[in-house]
N, CA, C and O atoms as a Maestro MAE file, in Angstrom:
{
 s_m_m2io_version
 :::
 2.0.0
}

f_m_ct {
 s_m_title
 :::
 protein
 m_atom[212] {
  # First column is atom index #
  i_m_mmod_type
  r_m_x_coord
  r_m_y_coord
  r_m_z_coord
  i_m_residue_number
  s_m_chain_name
  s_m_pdb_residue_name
  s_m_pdb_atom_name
  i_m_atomic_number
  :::
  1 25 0.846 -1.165 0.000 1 A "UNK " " N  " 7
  2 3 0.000 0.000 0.000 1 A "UNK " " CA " 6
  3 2 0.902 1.242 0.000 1 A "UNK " " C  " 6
  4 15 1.809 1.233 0.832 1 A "UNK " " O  " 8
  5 25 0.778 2.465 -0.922 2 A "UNK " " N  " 7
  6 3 1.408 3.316 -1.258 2 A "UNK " " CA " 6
  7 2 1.400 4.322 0.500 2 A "UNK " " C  " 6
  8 15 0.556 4.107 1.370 2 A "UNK " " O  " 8
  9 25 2.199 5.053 0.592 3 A "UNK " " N  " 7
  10 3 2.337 5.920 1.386 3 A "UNK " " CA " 6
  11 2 1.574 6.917 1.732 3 A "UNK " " C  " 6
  12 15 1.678 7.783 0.863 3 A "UNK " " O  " 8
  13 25 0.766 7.279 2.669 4 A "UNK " " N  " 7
  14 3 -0.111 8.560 3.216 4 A "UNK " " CA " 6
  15 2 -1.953 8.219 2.286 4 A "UNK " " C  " 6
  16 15 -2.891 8.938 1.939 4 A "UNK " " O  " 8
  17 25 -1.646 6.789 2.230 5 A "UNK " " N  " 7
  18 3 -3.153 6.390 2.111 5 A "UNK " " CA " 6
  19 2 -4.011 6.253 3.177 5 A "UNK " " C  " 6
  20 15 -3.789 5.656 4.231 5 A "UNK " " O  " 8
  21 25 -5.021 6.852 2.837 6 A "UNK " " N  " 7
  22 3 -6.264 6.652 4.334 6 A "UNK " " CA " 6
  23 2 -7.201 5.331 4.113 6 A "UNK " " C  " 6
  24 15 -8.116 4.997 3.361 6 A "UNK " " O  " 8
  25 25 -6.239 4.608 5.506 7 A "UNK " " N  " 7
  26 3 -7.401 3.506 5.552 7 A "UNK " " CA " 6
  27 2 -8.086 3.707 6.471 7 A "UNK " " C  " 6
  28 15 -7.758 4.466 7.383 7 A "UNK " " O  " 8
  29 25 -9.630 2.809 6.408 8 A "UNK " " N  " 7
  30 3 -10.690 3.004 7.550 8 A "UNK " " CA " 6
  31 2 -10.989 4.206 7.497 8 A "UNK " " C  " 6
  32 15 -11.387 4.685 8.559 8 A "UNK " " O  " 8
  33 25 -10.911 5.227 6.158 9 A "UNK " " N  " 7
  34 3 -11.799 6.693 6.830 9 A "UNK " " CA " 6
  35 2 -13.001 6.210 6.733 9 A "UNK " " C  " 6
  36 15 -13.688 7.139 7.157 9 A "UNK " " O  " 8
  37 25 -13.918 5.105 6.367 10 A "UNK " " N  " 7
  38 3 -15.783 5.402 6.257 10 A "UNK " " CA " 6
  39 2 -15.838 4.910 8.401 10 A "UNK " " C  " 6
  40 15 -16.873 5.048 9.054 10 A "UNK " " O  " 8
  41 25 -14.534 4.399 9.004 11 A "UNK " " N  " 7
  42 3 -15.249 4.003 10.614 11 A "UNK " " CA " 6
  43 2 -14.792 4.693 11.615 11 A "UNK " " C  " 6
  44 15 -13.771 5.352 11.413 11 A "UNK " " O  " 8
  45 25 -15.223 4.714 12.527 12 A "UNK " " N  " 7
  46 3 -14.447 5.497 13.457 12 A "UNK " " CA " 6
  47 2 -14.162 4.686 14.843 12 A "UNK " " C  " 6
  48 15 -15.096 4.146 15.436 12 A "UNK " " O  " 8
  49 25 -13.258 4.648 15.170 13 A "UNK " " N  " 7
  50 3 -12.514 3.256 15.873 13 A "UNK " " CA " 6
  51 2 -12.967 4.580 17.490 13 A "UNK " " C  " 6
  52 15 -13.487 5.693 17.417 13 A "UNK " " O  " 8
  53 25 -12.446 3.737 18.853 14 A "UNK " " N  " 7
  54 3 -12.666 4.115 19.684 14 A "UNK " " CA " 6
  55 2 -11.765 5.034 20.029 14 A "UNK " " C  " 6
  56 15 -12.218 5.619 21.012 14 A "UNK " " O  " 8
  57 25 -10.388 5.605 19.637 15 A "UNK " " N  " 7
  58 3 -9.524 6.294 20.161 15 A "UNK " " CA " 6
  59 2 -10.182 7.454 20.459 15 A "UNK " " C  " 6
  60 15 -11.277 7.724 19.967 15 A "UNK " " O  " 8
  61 25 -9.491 8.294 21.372 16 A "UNK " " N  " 7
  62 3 -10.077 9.953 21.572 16 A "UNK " " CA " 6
  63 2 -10.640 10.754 20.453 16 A "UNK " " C  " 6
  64 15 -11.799 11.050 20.161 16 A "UNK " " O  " 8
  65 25 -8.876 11.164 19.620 17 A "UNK " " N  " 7
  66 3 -9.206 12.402 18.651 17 A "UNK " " CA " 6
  67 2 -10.382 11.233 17.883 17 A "UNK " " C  " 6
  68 15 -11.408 11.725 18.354 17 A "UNK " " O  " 8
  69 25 -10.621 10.660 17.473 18 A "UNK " " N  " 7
  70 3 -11.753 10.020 16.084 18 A "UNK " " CA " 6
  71 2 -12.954 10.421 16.794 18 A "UNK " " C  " 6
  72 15 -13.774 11.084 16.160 18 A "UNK " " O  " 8
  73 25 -13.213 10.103 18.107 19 A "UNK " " N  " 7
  74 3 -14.242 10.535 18.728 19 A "UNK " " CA " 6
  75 2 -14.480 12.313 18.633 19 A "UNK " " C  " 6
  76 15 -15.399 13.016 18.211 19 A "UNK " " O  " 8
  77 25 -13.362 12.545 19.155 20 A "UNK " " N  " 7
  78 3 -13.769 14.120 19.734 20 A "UNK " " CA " 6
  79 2 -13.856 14.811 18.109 20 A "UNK " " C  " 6
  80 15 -14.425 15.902 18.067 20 A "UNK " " O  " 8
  81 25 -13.347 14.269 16.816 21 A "UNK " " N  " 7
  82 3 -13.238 14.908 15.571 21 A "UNK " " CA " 6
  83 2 -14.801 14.713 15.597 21 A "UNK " " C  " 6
  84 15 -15.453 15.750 15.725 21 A "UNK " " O  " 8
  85 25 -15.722 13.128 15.459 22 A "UNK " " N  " 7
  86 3 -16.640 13.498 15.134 22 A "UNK " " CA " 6
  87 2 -17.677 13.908 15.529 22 A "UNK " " C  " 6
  88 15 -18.729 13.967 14.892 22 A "UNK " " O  " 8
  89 25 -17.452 14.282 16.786 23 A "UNK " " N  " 7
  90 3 -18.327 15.086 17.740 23 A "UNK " " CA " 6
  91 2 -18.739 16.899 17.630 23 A "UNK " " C  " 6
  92 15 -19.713 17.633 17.796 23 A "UNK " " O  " 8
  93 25 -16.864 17.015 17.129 24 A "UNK " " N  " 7
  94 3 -16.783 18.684 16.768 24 A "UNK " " CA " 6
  95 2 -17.403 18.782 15.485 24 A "UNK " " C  " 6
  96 15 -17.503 19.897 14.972 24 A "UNK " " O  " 8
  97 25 -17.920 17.562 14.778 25 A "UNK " " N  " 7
  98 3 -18.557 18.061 13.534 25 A "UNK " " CA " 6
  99 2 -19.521 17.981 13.226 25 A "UNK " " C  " 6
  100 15 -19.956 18.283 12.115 25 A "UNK " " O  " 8
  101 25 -20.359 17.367 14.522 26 A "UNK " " N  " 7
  102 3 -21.796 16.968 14.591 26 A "UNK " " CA " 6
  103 2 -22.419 17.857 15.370 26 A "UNK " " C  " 6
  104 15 -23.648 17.854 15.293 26 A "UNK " " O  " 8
  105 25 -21.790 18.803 16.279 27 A "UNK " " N  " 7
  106 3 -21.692 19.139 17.432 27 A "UNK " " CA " 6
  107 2 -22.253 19.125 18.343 27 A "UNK " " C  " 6
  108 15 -22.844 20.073 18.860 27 A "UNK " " O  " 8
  109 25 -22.105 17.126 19.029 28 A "UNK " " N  " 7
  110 3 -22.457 16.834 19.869 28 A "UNK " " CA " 6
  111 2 -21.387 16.675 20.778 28 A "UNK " " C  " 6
  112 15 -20.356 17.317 20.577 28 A "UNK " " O  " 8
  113 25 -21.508 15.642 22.096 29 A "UNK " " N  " 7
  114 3 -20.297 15.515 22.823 29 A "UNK " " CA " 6
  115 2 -19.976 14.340 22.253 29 A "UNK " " C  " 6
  116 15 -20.651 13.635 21.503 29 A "UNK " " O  " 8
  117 25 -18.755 14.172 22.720 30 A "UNK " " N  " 7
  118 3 -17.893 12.689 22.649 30 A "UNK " " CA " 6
  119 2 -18.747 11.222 22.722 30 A "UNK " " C  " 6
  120 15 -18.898 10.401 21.817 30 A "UNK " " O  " 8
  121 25 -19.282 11.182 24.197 31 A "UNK " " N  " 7
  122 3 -20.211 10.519 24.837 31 A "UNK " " CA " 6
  123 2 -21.480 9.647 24.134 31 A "UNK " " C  " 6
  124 15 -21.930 8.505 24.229 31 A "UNK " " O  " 8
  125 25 -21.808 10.976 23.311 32 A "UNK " " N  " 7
  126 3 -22.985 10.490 22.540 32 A "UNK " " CA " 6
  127 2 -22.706 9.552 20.906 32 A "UNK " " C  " 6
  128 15 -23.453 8.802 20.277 32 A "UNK " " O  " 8
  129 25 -21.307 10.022 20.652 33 A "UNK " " N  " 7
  130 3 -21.124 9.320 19.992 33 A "UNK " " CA " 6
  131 2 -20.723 8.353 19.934 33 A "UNK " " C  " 6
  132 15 -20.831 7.650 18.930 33 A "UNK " " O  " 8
  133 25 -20.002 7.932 21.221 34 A "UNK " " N  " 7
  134 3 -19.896 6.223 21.572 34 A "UNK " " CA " 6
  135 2 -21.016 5.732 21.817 34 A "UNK " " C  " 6
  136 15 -21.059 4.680 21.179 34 A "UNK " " O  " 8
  137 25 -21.961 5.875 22.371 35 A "UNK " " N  " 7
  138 3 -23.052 5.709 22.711 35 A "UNK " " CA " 6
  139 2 -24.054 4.995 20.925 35 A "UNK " " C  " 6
  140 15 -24.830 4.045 20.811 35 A "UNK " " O  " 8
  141 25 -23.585 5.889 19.968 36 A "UNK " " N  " 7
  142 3 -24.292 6.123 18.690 36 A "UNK " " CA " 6
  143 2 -23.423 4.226 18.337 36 A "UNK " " C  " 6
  144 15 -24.067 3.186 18.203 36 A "UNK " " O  " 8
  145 25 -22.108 4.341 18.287 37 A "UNK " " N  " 7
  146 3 -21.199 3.715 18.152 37 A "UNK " " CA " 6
  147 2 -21.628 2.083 18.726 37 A "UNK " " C  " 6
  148 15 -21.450 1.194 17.893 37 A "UNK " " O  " 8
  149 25 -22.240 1.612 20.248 38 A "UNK " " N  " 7
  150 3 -22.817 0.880 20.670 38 A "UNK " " CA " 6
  151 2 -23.846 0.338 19.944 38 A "UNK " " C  " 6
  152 15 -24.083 -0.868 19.868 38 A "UNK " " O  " 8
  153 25 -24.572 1.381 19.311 39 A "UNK " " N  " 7
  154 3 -26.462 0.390 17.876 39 A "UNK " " CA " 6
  155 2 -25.398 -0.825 17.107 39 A "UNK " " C  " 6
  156 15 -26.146 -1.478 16.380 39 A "UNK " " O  " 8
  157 25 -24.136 -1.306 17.004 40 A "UNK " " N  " 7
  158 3 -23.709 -2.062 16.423 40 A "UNK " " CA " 6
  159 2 -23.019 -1.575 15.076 40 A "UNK " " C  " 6
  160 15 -22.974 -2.321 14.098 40 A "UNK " " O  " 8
  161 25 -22.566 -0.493 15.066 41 A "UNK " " N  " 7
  162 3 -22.071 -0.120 13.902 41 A "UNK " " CA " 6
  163 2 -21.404 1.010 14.255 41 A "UNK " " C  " 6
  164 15 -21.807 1.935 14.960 41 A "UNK " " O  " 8
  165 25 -19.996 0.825 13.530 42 A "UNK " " N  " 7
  166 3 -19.107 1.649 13.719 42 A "UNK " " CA " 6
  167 2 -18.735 2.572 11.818 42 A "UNK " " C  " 6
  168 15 -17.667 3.161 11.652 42 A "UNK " " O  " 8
  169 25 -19.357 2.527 11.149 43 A "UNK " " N  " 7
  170 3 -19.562 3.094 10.493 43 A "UNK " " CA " 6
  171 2 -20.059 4.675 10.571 43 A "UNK " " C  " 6
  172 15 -21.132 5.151 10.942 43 A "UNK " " O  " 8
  173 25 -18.683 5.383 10.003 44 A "UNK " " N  " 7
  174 3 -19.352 6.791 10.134 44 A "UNK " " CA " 6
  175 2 -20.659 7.421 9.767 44 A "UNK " " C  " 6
  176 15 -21.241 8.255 10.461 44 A "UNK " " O  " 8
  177 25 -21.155 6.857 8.381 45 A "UNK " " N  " 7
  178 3 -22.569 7.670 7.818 45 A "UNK " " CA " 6
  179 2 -24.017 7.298 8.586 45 A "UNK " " C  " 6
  180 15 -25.046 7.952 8.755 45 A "UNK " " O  " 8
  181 25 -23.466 5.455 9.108 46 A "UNK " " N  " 7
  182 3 -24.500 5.405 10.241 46 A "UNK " " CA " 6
  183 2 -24.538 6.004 11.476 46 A "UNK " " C  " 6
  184 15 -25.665 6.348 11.831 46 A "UNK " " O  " 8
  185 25 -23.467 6.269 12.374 47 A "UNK " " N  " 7
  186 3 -23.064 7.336 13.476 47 A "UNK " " CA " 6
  187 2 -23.613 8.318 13.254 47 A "UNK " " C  " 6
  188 15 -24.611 8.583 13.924 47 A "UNK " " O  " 8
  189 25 -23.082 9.381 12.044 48 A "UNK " " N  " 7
  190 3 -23.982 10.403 11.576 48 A "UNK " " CA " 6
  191 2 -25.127 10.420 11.282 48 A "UNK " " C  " 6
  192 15 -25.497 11.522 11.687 48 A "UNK " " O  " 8
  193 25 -26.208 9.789 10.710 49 A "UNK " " N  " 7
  194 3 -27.428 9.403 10.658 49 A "UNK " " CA " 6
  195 2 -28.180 9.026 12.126 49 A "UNK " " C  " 6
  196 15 -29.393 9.203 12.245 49 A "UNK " " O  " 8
  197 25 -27.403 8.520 13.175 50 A "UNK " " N  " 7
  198 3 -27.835 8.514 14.483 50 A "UNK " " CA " 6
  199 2 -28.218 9.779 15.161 50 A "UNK " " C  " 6
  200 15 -29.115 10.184 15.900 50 A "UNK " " O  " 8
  201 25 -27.180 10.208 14.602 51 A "UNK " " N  " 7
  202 3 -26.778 11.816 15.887 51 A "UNK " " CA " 6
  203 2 -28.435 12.624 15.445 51 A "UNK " " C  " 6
  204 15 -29.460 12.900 16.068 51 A "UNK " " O  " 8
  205 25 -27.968 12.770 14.082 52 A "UNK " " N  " 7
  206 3 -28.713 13.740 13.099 52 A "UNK " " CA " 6
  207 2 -30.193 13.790 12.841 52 A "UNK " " C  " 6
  208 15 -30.761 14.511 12.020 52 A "UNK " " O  " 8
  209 25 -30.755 12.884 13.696 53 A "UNK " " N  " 7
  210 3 -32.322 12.449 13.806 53 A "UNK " " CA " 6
  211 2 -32.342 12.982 15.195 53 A "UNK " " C  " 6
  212 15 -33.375 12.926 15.862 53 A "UNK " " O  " 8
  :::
 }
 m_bond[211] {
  # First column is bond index #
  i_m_from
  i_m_to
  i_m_order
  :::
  1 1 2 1
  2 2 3 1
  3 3 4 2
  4 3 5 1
  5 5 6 1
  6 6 7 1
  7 7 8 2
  8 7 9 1
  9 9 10 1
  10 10 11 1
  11 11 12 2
  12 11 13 1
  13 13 14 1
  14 14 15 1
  15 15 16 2
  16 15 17 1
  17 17 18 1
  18 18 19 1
  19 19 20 2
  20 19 21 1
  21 21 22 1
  22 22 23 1
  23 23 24 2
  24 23 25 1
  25 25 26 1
  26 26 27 1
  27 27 28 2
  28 27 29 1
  29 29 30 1
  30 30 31 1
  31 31 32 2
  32 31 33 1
  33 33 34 1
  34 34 35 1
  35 35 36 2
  36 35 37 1
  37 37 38 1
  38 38 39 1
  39 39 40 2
  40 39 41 1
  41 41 42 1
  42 42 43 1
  43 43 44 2
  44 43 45 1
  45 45 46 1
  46 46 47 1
  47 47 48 2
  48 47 49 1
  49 49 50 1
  50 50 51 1
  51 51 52 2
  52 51 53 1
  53 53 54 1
  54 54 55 1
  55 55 56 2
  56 55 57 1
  57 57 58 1
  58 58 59 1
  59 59 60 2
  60 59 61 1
  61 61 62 1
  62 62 63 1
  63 63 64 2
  64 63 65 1
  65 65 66 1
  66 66 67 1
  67 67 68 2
  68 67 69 1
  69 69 70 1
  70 70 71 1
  71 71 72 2
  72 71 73 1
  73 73 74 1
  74 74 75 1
  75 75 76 2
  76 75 77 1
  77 77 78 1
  78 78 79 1
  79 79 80 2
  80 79 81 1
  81 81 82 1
  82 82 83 1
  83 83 84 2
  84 83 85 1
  85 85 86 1
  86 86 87 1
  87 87 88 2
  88 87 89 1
  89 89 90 1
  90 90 91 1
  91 91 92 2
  92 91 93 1
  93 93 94 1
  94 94 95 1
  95 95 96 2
  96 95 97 1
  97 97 98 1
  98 98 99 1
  99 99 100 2
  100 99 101 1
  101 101 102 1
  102 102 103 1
  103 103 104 2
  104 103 105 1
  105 105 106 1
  106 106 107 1
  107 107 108 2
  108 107 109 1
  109 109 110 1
  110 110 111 1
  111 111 112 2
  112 111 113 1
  113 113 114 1
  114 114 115 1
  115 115 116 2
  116 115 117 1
  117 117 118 1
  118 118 119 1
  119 119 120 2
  120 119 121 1
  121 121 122 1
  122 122 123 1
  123 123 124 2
  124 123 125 1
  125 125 126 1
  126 126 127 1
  127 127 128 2
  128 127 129 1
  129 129 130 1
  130 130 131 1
  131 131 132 2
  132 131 133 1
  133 133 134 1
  134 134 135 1
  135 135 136 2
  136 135 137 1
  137 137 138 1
  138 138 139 1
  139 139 140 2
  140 139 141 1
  141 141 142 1
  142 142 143 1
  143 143 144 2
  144 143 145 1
  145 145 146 1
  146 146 147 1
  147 147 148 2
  148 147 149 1
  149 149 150 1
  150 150 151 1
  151 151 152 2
  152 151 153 1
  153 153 154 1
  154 154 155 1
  155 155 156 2
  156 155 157 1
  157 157 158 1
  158 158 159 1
  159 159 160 2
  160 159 161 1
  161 161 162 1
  162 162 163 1
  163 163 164 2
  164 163 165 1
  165 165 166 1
  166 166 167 1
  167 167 168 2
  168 167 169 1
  169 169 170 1
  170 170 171 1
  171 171 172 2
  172 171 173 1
  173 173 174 1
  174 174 175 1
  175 175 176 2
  176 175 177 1
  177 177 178 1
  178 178 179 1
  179 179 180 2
  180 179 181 1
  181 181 182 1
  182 182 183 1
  183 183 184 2
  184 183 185 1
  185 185 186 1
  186 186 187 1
  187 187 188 2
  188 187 189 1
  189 189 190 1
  190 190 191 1
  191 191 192 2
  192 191 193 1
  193 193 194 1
  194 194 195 1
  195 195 196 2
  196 195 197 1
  197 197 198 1
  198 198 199 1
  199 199 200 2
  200 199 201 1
  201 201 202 1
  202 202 203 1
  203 203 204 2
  204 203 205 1
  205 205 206 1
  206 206 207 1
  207 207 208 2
  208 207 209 1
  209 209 210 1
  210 210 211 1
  211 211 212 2
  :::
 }
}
């Protein structure tokens, strides 16, 4: 795999910044998005589709 390729951008894994990034862009807290993260899917557009209802 070539150099400065993004893998896993469609999920967002449990670390901090992935959390707190997609929180600052939903602008919810952290919290809620683990929480979103728990329905069984770690997929960002479903996370976002959680928040966003």
């Amino acid at each position: 795999m070539p150099r400065g390729t993004k893998v896993e951008r469609n999920s967002v894994s449990n670390q901090s910044h992935e959390l707190k990034y997609e929180a600052d862009k939903l602008n919810v807290k952290s919290a809620e998005v683990k929480d979103a993260k728990k329905g069984g899917s770690n997929q960002r557009k479903d996370i976002e589709k959680k928040l966003k209802n």
